[in-house]
C-alpha positions in Angstrom: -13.3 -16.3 -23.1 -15.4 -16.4 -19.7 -19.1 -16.4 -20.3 -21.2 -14.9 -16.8 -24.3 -17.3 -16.8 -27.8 -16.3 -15.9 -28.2 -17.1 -12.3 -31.6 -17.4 -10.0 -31.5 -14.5 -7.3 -33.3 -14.2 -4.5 -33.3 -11.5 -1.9 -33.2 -13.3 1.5 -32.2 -13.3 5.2 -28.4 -14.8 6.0 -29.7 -17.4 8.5 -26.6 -19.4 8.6 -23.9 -16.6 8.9 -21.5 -15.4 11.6 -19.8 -12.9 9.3 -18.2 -10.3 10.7 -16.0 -7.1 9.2 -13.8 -4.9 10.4 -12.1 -2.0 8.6 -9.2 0.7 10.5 -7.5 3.7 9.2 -4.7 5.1 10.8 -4.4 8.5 11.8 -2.2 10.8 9.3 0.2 13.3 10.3 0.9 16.0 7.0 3.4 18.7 7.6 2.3 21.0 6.0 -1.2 21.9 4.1 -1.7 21.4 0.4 -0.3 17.8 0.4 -1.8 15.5 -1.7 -2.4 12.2 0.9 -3.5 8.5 -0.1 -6.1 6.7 2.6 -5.6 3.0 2.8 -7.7 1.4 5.4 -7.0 -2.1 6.8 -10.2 -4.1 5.8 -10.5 -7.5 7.9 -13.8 -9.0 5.4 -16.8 -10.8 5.9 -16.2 -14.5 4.7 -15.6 -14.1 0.6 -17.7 -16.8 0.2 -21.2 -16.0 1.3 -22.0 -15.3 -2.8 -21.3 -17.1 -5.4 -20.9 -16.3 -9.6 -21.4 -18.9 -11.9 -18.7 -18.6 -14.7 -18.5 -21.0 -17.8 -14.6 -21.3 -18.6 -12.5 -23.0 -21.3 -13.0 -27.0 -20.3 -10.3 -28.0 -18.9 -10.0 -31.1 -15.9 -7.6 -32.0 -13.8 -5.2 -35.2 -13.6 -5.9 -36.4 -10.0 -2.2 -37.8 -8.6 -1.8 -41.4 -6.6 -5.7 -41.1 -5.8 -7.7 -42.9 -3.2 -10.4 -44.4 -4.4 -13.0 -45.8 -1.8 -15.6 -48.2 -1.7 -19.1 -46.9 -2.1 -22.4 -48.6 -2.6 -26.1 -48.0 -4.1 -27.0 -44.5 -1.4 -24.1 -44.5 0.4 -21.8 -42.0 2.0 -18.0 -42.4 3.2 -15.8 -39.8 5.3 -14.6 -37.4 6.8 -11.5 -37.3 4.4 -8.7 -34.6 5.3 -9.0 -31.7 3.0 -5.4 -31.2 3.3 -5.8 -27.0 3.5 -8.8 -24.9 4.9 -11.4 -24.2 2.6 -14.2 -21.8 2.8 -17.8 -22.8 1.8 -20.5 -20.3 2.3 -19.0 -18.0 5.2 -17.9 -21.1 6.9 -14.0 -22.8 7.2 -13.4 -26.7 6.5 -11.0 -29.2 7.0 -12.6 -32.3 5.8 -15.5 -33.5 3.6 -17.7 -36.6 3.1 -18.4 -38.3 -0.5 -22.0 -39.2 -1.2 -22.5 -41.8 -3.5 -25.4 -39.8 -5.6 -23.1 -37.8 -6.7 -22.1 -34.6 -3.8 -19.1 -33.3 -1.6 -20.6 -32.5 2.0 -18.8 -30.4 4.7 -21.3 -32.0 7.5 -21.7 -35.3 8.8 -25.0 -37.5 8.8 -26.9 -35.8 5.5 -29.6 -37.9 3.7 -29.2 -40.5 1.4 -31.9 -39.4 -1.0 -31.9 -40.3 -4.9 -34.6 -38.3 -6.4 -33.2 -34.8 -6.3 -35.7 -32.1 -5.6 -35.4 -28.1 -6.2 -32.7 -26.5 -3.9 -32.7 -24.4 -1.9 -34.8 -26.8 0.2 -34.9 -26.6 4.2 -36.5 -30.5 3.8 -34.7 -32.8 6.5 -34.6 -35.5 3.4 -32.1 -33.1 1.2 -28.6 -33.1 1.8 -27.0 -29.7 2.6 -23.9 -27.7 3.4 -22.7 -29.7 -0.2 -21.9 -29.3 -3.9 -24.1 -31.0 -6.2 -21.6 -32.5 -9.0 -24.6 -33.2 -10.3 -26.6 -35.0 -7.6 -28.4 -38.0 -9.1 -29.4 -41.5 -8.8 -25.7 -42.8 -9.4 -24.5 -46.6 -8.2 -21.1 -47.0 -7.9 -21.8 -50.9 -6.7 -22.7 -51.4 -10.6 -19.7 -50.0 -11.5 -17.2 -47.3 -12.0 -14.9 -45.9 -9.6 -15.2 -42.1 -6.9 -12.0 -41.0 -5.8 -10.2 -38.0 -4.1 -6.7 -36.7 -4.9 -4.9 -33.6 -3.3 -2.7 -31.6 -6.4 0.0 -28.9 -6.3 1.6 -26.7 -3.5 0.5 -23.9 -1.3 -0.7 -21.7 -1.1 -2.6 -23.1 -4.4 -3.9 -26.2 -3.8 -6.8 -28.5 -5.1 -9.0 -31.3 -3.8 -9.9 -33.1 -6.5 -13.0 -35.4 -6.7 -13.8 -38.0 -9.3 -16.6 -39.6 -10.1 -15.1 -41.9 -13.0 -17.5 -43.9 -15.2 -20.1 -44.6 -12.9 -23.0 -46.4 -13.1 -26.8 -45.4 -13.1 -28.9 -46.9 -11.4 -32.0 -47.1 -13.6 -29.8 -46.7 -16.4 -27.2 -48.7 -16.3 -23.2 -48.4 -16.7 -22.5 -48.7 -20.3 -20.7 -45.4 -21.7 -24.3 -43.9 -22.5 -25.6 -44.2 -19.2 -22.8 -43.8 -16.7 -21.5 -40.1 -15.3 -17.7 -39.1 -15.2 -17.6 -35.5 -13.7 -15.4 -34.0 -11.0 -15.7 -31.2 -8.3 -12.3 -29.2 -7.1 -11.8 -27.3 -4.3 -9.2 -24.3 -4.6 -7.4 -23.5 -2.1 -6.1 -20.2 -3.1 -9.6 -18.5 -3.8 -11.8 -20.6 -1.9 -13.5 -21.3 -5.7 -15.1 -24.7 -6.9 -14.8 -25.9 -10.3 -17.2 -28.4 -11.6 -16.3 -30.4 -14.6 -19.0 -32.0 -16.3 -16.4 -34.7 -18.6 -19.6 -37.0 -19.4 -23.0 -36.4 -18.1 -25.4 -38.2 -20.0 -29.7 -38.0 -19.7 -31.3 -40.6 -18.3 -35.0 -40.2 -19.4 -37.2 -39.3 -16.7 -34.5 -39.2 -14.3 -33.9 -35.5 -12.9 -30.3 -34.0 -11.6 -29.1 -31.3 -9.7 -26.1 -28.9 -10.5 -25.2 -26.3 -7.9 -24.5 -25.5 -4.3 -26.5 -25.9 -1.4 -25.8 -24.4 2.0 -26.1 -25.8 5.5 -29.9 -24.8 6.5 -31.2 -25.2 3.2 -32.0 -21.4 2.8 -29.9 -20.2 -0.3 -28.5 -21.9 -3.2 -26.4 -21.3 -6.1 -27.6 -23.8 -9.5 -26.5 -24.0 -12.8 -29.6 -22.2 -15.3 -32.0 -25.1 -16.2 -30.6 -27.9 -14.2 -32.3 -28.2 -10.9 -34.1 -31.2 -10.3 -34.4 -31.1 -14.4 -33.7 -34.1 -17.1 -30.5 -32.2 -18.9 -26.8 -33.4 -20.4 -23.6 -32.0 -20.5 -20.2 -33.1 -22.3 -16.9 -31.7 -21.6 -17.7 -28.5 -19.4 -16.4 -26.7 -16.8 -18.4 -24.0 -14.5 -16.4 -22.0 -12.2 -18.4 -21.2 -9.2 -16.6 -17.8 -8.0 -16.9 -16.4 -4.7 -17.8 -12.7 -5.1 -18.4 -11.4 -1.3 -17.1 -7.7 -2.3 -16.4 -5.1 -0.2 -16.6 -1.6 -1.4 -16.0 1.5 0.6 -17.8 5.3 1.1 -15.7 8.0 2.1 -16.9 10.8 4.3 -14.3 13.7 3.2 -14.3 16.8 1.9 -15.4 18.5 -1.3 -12.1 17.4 -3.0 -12.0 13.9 -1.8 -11.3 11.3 -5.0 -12.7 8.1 -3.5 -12.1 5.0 -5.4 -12.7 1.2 -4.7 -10.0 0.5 -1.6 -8.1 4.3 -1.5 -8.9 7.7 -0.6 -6.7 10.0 -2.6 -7.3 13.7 -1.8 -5.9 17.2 -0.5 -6.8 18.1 3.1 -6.9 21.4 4.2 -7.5 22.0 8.0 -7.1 19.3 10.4 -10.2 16.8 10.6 -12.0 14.0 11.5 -13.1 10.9 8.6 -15.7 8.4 8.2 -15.0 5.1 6.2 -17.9 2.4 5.5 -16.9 -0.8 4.0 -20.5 -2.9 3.1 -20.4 -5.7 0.9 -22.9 -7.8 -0.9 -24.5 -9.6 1.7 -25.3 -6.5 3.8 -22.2 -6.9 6.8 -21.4 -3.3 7.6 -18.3 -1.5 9.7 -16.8 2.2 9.7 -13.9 3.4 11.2 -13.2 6.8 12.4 -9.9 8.3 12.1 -8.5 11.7 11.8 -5.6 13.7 9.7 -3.6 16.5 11.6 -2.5 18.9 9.2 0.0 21.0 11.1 1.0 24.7 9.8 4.2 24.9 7.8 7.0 26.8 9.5 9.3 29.5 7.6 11.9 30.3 10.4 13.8 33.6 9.5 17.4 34.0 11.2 19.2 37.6 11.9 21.9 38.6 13.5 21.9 40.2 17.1 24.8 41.4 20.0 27.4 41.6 16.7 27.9 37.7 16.6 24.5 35.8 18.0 22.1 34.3 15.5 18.7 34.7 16.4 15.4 32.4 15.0 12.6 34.3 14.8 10.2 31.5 16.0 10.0 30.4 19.5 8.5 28.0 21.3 10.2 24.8 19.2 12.9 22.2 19.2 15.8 23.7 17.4 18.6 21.7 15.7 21.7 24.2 14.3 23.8 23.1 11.4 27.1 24.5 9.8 27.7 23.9 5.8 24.6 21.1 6.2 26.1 19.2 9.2 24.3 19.1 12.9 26.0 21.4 15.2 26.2 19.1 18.6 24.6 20.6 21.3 23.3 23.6 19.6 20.1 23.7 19.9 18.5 26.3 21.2 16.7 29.6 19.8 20.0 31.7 19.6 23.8 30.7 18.3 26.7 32.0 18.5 28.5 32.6 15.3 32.1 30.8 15.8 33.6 30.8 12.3 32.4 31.8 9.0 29.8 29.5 6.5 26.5 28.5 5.8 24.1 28.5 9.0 20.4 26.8 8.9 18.2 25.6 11.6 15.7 23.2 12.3 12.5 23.5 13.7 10.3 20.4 15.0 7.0 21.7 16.2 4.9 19.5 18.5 3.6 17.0 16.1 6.9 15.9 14.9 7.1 17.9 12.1 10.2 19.4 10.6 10.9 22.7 9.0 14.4 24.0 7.7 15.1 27.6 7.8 16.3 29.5 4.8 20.3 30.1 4.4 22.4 32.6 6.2 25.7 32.9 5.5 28.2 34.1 7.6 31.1 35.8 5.7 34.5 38.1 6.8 33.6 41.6 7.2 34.9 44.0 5.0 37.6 45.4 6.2 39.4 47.8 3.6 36.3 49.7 4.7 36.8 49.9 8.3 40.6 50.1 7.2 39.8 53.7 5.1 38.2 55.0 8.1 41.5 55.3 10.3 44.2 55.5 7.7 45.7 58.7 7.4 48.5 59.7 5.0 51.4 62.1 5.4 53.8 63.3 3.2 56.7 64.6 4.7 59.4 65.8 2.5 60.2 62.6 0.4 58.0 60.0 2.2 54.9 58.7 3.1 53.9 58.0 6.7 50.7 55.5 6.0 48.8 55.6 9.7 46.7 53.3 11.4 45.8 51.1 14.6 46.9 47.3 14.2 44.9 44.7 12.8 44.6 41.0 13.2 45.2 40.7 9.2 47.7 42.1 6.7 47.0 44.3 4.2 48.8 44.6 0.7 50.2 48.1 -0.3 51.4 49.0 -3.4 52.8 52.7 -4.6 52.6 53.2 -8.1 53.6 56.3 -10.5 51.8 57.8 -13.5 53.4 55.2 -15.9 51.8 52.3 -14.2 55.1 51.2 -12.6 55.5 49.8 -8.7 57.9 51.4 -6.7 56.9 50.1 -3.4 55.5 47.1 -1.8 54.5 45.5 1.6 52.9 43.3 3.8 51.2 45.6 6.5 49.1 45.3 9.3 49.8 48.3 11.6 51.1 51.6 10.6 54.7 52.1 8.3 56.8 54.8 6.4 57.5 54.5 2.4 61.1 56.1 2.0 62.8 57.7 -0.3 60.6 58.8 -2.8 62.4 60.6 -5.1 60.0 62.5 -7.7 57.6 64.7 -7.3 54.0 63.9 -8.7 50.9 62.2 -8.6 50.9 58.5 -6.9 48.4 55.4 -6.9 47.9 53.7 -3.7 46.3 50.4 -3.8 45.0 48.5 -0.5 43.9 44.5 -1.1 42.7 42.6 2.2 43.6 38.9 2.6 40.0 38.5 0.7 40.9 40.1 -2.3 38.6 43.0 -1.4 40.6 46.1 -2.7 40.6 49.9 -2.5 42.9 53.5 -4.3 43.9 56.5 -3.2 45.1 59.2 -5.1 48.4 60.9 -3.3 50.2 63.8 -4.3 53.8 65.0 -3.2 
């Protein structure tokens, strides 16, 4: 379980800081209104690591790997060593550090070799900056013990660890009561440092330092109740957590949901937006962008001139299709109808946007009743002279008598005789088209 410590705050002007940030949203195109749209904006931040949280975690150091070990004596310093990765430390990128002997990790050349530590922040020229107090103290690695570096694991999750194993005091001494064994890591992946505290014993009378101090001296980050204090520590670790975030405000309408990095909301009419992004430190950026809402279409087709299918809506790119499939090279306002189906069309207004008409279906006329409007029937004597003009399809006739029964039958598409009809009565005439479509006429002879 992660305990948040009790930090120091101040409120204070970033004198060392060329943060920036940058935040873009594209435009959004919606085709029609009443469309539920998500805003994600492209947020470039300020350096994450202008802040800092200090988080006691489970204790847990590292095993440095085929570690250097160098060669420091009483108020000494040794570097640059290759970080091995970039590393961010209070809005600024690093490549390389420098080891002081009394006990800190340094991102800037020529700091002061000073053994008393003093309160930080502290813009004196005789307190070393731009570092990480591990805990600063009067340590003497010339009376024994061992500092060494050691780069572990594989991007993009990297750490530099350094080691101050077992080293001496120097108004103390270097038996196990008096000597310090700590480490400070570097992350790559979150630009975080861990401090492990394996062994730091009190030296009476002799003050320490545990924290972060940046490169003018203006802010600091320490550990509650140990700066420039007599304390102890055994096996702890304190996470110090970058914390630069960036939150957002929305300027939308009435029905706008804004949350932490997304917009989720219903627009309306086309518009213009506003997002801020401000973090912790006080950088600020907005970004204007704007959604087009364009009108949704409902194109309604009828037919004109007997076989010309007409859209209603002009003034639009037109794609026809037959039974779902593109038409090629129809596409303009009116069609003509060349075989039977399914006809739709699609619009694309000026924005891009696509609309599909509804349905029309183009189906064979009916033509039993165009048929019954010419056909005549004559009986002379003992037949039946059925009349009318030709047409492009058959016809089925049937002649049945009161029982039901079929006396004649044909395949007729212009006019014929029935012969022979031998019995007076009453007679059934059925008509079917090539459809199925059917009609009956009553005859009598």
């Amino acid at each position: 379980m992660k305990y948040i410590l009790t930090l120091f705050l101040l409120i204070f002007t970033i004198l060392d800081s060329t943060a920036q940030c940058a935040i873009e949203v594209e435009d959004i195109l919606l085709c029609r209104e009443n469309k539920e749209v998500q805003v994600i904006p492209t947020i470039t931040s300020s350096p994450i690591s202008h802040s800092y949280d200090l988080i006691e975690e489970p204790f847990s150091p590292e095993a440095l790997i085929n570690p250097n070990i160098i060669s420091l004596l009483d108020d000494d310093v040794a570097g640059p060593f290759a970080l091995g990765f970039e590393f961010e430390f209070f809005g600024q990128s690093y490549t390389e550090f420098y080891i002081g002997s009394n006990g800190w990790v340094s991102f800037s050349p020529d700091q002061p070799l000073t053994y008393v530590p003093e309160e930080i922040p502290n813009i004196s020229e005789d307190i070393p900056k731009n570092c990480i107090m591990g805990p600063w103290e009067d340590w003497d690695p010339s009376q024994g013990g061992e500092v060494k570096y050691s780069l572990i694991g594989t991007p993009p999750a990297r750490k530099m660890v350094i080691e101050f194993y077992n080293v001496a005091h120097f108004i103390c001494g270097n038996d196990i009561n008096s000597s310090g064994y700590f480490q400070i890591v570097l992350e790559e992946e979150n630009n975080d440092i861990m401090g492990h505290l394996i062994r730091k014993p009190l030296c009476t009378g002799e003050n320490a330092t545990f924290g972060l101090h940046n490169s003018d001296g203006s802010r600091s980050y320490t550990f509650s109740g140990r700066n420039a204090s007599e304390w102890l520590s055994m096996n702890q670790t304190v996470r110090f957590n970058t914390n630069n975030y960036t939150n957002l405000f929305w300027s939308a309408e009435e029905n706008a949901d804004p949350s932490f990095n997304t917009l989720i909301f219903t627009p309306q009419t086309s518009n213009t937006y506003t997002v801020t992004a401000y973090d912790v430190i006080g950088n600020t950026c907005s970004d204007e962008f704007e959604i087009l809402v364009s009108p949704l279409l409902d194109p309604f087709l009828e037919v004109v001139d007997n076989n010309v299918l007409h859209c209603d809506l002009a003034g639009y790119q037109y794609q026809w299709y037959l039974n779902g499939e593109a038409i090629e090279g129809e596409v303009y306002q009116d069609l003509n109808l060349f075989t039977f189906g399914s006809y739709t069309v699609e619009l694309t207004d000026e924005n891009g946007c696509k609309f599909m008409s509804r349905v029309h279906l183009y189906t064979k006329p009916n033509n039993i009743e165009e048929l019954m409007d010419v056909l005549t029937i004559t009986v002379k004597n003992k037949q039946l002279d059925i009349s009318f003009p030709y047409t492009h399809s058959a016809f089925n006739f049937k002649l049945h008598d009161l029982n039901g029964k079929i006396i004649y039958e044909s395949e007729e598409n212009i006019s014929f005789i029935i012969n022979n009809i031998t019995n007076k009565g009453v007679y059934l005439l059925s008509i079917v088209n090539e459809s199925g479509m059917s009609t009956k006429k009553i005859i009598i002879l």
